[in-house]
Structures are given as structure tokens and as C-alpha cells.
C-alpha positions, 0 to 999 in steps of 0.5 A: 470900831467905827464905819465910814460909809461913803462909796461901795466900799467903806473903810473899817477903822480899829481903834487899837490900831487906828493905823491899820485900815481894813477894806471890806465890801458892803451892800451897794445901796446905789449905784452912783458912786458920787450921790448920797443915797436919800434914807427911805424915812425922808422919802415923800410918798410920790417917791416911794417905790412901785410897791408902795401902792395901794394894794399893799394892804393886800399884798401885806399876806401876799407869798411870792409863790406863783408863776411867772405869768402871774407874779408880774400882772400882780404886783402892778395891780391898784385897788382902784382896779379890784371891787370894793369890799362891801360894795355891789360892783355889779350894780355900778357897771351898765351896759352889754359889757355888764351882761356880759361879764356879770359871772366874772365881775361878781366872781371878782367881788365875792373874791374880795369879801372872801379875802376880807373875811380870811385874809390869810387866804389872799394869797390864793385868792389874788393868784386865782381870781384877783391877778387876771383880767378874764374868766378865760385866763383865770380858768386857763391858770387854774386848770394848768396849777392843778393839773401840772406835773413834774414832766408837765409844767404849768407853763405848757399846759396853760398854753393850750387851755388859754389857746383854745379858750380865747378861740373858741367863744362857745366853750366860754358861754358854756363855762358861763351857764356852767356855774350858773347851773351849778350855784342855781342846783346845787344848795351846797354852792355858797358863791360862783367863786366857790365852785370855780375853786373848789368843784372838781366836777365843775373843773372835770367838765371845763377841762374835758371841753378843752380836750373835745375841741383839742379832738375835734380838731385831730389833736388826739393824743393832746386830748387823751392827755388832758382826759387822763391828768384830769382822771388821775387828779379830780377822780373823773374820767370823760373820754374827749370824744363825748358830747356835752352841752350847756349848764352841766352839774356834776355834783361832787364828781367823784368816780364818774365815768362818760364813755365816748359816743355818749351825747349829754343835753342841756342843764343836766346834773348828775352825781357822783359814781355814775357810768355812762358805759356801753355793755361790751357787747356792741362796737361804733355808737354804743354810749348813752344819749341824755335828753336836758334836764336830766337828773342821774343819782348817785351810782346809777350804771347806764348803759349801752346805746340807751335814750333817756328822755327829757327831764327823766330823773333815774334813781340811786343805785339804777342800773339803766338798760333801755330806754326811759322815756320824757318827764318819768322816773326810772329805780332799781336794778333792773330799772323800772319806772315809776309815778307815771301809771297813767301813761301807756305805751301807743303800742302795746298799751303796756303801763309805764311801770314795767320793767325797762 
């Protein structure tokens, strides 16, 4: 049996019966029905198609498995776009746009040596990271991946994070000093981008500052959404009303629970299964308000409308009813403090190391 190619259609000829002609149809591999398709052997490499580019060296690991937002940004990306293996991408880029951007950039070059080094990863790293061109839209697009449901889509909840994160320049300047605090804190932490895909802690807190502007702005019942995937999805729960500042550690993240009135300062790190509560006893402001540099230990309950102070640290397992003062240390149940009994109290001329 033979096959004549020459159209759409080819004729299928039996040589038993070379007078009997079978028409099937084929593969249209062009859509002229006059030209010779050109083999793709004998294309020059000017006319090879679009996905003959340079970063199919990449894409050799690559599943077609994203979103459509992504999907088409990637496959028109060239190396020339993405740092270099082994090359420090920071270094060669000066400037206010470098300070700017120096977190993403060098979030973008620890992508790369991590697909380097486990290629079967690129995939992930190239939807996460390597596929966007900002911080905003690669923490938009990862929040709305882990987050979506079966009656919320991905696409729907990309929106609104996209939406308020491109508007609001502060929550990204937090986002920012977030990782830095992070990797700075956290011994754990090998990488920016190590954090960024992993801590549910760091995702926990960047999706709460989303639902607070959402708050902010009367747009309750989206907030209390958003407050609800992340408790059900990360295991930490942080009511949108709550008040959080800048370089927020919260390590491993794991059962924390943040009410609503709470107020939380500056470069704070606390860890997992910790309650900043109210006692049920009082209604309005009833949550804690934490000084910057606190650090809160693991399990610890504090609870009611209760101060600590600047750079206070509270003990593992510290059930916290009063307030702590600056630079002390408060353990226990009920907490007391300790490591300052050389301080009293103006007046009563108390040491600090009573029972709070």
C-alpha cells in the first residue's frame, strides 16, 4: 500500500486492486492547498517557530499546567529577560530603580539557581516567580493558586489581590520589609524566595493586609472571605480589622490567632499557637496592643486590652494578663517578669518581678 501526499486529502492506493481508490482524510499540516509544506529539518533557525527560542532550555521541564494569565506571558519570555545562573544580577543593575527593586530582582536570581540545581522544579518556579514581571503580580498570583476553591476560582481572587496591591504602594513596602525580616529573624530562612513560596506565616500575613485595606474601605463581607480561606488553607486566623505594621515575623504561623482591635508594631515576631485574644469579659477595644520589637514564644495567650512594651520578649507558654513593660521579660502562668530586678516601679516602688 503507498500514500500520495499532495493536498488535505491524499489518495490511499491497494496495490491488489490498483483500480479502487480510497479517499481519507489527513493531518492538514498547511493550510494552502496549492504549497508544499517546507519539512521542519530544512528550516534555518530564523524560521524556526516562536518556541524556538532560548528559553527552551527551560521550558524542556515546562507542563502546560497554569493559568491563562500566566501561561501566555510565559512562553514569550527569553533568557535575555531572566538573570543568569551564577551571575549577581543585583550587582549589575544601578540606580533608584535598583534599590527599588532589589527584593524582586534577587528574588528572581535565587529562582533561577534553584531551577539550576533542581530542574524538575522549573515548572513551579517559572509560574511562581520567573513568569511575572513584579512582586505585586507574582504575590497576587501565588495567593490566589493557594487560596481558590471550587466556587472560587483563581482568576476571581487574583483580581482583588492584584487590584488592591497595585493601589496601595504601602502594603507593598510592608510586603518588602516583611521578607527582609524574615530572612534577617529567621535562621531557617535560606532565601527571599524561600519564604515567599513557602512561609505560610509570610502569606498569612500578606493576605490579611489585603482583607484590612478591603476593611478599611467597607468592603466587610470580601474581607471576612478572604480572613476565612487563609484560616482554613494556612491554619492562621487574623481578623481584618487587626492592625499590623511592618517586618512582621510570624514563624512557622501555625494556630495563631489575632483578634480584632489588636494593634501590632513594628518588626515583631512571634511564633506559632499564640492568641492575641480578648478575656470575654469586655466589649469595643479589648485585644492586645504590641510595642516593635517584640518577640512573643511559642503558645503564649495574651489576653485582654493589655500593653507590652517595646522590645519586651514573653516566654513559651506565658499567659500574659497585664501589662508588660519596655525591654522586660515577662514567663509563666500567670505571667511575671523577670531579668530587670533592678528596676521598680515610680509608684509603688514595687520590684518588676512580681506577678503581672
Amino acid at each position: 500500500m503507498s500514500t500520495l501526499v499532495g493536498s488535505s486529502l491524499f489518495a490511499t492506493v491497494n496495490t491488489k486492486y490498483p483500480n479502487k481508490t480510497y479517499k481519507t482524510m489527513a493531518t492538514c499540516v498547511d493550510n494552502s492547498r496549492t504549497s508544499q509544506p517546507t519539512p521542519s529539518h530544512h528550516l534555518s533557525v530564523s524560521d524556526q517557530p516562536q518556541f524556538y527560542n532560548p528559553v527552551s532550555k527551560l521550558l524542556k521541564f515546562y507542563r502546560p499546567c497554569l493559568t491563562d494569565f500566566v501561561s501566555q506571558t510565559a512562553t514569550n519570555l527569553n533568557l535575555e529577560q531572566l538573570p543568569q545562573p551564577r551571575r549577581t544580577f543585583i550587582e549589575d543593575t544601578k540606580g533608584e530603580e535598583a534599590k527599588k527593586d532589589y527584593i524582586w530582582m534577587k528574588m528572581r536570581e535565587e529562582s533561577y539557581m534553584d531551577v539550576e540545581r533542581e530542574p524538575i522544579l522549573s515548572s513551579y518556579y517559572f509560574a511562581s516567580i520567573l513568569a511575572h514581571n513584579s512582586l505585586e503580580n507574582a504575590l497576587a498570583n501565588h495567593l490566589a493558586n493557594k487560596l481558590s476553591n471550587s466556587t472560587l476560582p483563581v482568576h476571581t481572587l487574583y483580581d482583588i489581590f492584584s487590584g488592591v496591591l497595585y493601589e496601595d504602594q504601602e502594603i507593598l513596602e510592608a510586603i518588602k520589609e516583611d521578607l527582609k525580616g524574615v530572612k534577617e529573624r529567621d535562621p531557617a530562612c535560606t532565601s527571599y524566595v524561600h519564604c515567599f513560596l513557602n512561609y505560610k506565616g509570610f502569606l498569612a500575613c500578606e493576605a490579611h493586609r489585603v482583607a484590612h485595606n478591603l476593611w478599611l474601605r467597607g468592603r466587610e463581607a470580601l474581607a471576612l472571605l478572604i480572613q476565612n480561606r487563609v484560616s482554613e488553607v494556612l491554619a492562621v486566623d487574623i481578623h481584618p480589622g487587626a492592625k499590623i505594621g511592618c517586618g512582621i515575623l510570624l514563624d512557622h504561623g501555625t494556630g495563631v490567632v489575632i483578634g480584632e482591635t489588636v494593634v501590632i508594631g513594628n518588626n515583631v515576631s512571634i511564633l506559632h499557637n499564640v492568641t492575641l485574644g480578648g478575656t470575654g469579659k469586655e466589649c469595643g477595644d479589648r485585644h492586645p496592643k504590641i510595642g516593635d520589637g517584640v518577640l512573643i514564644g511559642a503558645g503564649t495567650n495574651v489576653l485582654g486590652n493589655v500593653r507590652i512594651g517595646e522590645g519586651a520578649k514573653i516566654g513559651a507558654g506565658a499567659v500574659v494578663l497585664k501589662d508588660v513593660l519596655p525591654r522586660t521579660t515577662a514567663v509563666g502562668n500567670p505571667a511575671r517578669l523577670v531579668g530587670r530586678n533592678d528596676l521598680f516601679r515610680l509608684d509603688t516602688g514595687q520590684a518588676l518581678n512580681h506577678v503581672i
